[in-house]
C-alpha positions as CSV (number, residue, x, y, z in Angstrom):
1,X,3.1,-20.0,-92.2
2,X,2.3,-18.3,-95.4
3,X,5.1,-15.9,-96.2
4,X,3.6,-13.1,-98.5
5,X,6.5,-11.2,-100.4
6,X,6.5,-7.3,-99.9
7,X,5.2,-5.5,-102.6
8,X,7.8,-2.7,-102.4
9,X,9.1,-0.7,-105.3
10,X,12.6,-0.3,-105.8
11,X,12.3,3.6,-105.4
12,X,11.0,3.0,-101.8
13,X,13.4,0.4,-101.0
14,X,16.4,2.5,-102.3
15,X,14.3,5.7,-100.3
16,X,14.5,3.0,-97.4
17,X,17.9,2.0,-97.9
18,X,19.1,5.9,-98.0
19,X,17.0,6.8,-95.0
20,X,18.8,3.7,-92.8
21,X,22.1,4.7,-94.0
22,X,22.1,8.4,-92.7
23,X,20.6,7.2,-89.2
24,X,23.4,4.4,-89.1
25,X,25.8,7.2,-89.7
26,X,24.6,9.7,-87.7
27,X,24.3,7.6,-85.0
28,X,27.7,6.4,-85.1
29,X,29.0,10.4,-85.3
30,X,26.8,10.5,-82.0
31,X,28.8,7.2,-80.6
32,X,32.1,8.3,-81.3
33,X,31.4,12.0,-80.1
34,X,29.8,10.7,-76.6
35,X,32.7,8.4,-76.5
36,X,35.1,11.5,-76.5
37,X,32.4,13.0,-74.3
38,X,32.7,11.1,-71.7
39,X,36.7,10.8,-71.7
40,X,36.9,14.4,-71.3
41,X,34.6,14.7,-68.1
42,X,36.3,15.5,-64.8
43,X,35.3,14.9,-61.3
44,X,35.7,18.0,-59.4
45,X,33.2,20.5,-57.5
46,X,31.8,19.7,-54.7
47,X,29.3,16.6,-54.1
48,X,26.7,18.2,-56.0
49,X,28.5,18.8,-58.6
50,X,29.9,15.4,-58.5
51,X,26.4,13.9,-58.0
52,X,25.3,16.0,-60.9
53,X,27.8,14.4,-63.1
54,X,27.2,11.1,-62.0
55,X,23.4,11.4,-63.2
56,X,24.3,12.9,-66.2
57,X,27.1,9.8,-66.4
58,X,24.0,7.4,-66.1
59,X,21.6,9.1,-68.8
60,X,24.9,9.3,-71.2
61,X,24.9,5.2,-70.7
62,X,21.4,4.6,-71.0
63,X,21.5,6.5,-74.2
64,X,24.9,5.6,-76.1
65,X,22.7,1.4,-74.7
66,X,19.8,3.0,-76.9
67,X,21.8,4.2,-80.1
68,X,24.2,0.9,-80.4
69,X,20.5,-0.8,-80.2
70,X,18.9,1.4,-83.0
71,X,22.1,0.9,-84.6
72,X,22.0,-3.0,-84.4
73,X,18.1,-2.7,-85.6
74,X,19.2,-0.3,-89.0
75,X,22.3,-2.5,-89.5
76,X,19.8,-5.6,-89.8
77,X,17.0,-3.7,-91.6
78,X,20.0,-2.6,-94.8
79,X,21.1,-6.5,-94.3
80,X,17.2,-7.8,-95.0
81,X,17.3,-5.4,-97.9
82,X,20.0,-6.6,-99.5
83,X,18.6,-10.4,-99.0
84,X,14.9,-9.3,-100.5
85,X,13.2,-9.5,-97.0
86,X,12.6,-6.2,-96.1
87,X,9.2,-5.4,-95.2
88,X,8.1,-8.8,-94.3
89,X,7.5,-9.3,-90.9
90,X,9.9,-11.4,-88.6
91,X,7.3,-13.4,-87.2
92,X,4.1,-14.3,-89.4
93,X,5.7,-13.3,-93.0
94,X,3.5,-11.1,-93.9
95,X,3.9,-7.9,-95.5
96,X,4.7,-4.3,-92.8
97,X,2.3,-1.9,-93.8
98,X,4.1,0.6,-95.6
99,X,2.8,3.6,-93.4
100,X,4.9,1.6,-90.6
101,X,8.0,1.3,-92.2
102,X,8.0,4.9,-93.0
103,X,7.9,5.7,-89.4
104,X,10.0,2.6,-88.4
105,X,12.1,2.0,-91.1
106,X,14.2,-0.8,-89.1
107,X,11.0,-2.1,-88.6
108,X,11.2,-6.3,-87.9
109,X,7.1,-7.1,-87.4
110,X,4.1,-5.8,-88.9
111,X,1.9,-4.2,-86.1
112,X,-0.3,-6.6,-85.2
113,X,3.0,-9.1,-84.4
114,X,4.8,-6.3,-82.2
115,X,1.6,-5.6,-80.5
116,X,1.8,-8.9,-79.5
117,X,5.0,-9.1,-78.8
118,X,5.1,-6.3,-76.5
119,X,1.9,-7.3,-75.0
120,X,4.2,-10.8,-73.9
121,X,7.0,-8.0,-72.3
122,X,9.5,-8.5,-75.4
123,X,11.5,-5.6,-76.2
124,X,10.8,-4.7,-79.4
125,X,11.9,-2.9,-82.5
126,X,9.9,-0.3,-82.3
127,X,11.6,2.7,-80.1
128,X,10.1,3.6,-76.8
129,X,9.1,7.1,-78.0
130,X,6.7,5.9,-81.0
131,X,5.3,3.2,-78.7
């Protein structure tokens, strides 16, 4: 395998590095406040209020599962920027297309890899809305 070095600028990569470090921090703001959230909810009403809250229980799981994700994904993308491998993909080594790290910034693969990837079922590091 023929790793080919990204040919990033250290204006993007600092742009990068800024854009990752507001996400991580505003998704561990949402964290914290969905923690508190959910310690605060009460179980009373009647069973549609009750069943209301469990539903709203399970999407509040589902997404804090979604941000710690997103969070692990930024937290590896600032830690392959600080070792010179950001923008090269996970799998083949070759350079992510800048146009995909601007809308994945915690992008691992270059497009052509997670295509792949998600063609085999992997879950990958692109989020389910951009897919």
């Amino acid at each position: 395998m023929e790793t080919k070095r990204a040919h990033l600028t250290s204006e993007q990569l600092e742009n990068m590095r800024s854009e990752l470090i507001v996400r991580e921090l505003t998704l561990q703001q949402d964290l914290v406040a969905d923690s508190h959230a959910a310690d605060v909810e009460e179980e009373r009403g009647d069973e549609a209020d009750q069943a209301t809250l469990a539903v709203a229980h399970d999407v509040a799981i589902e997404l804090r599962g979604r941000e710690s994700h997103e969070l692990q994904l930024i937290e590896e993308a600032l830690r392959r920027i600080d070792t010179g491998q950001y923008g090269t993909c996970e799998d083949c080594g070759h350079e992510i297309a800048w146009k995909r790290l601007r809308a994945v910034p915690s992008a691992e693969y270059c497009l052509h890899c997670q295509e792949r990837s998600e063609a085999r079922g992997v879950r990958a590091s692109m989020p389910e809305s951009e897919s």
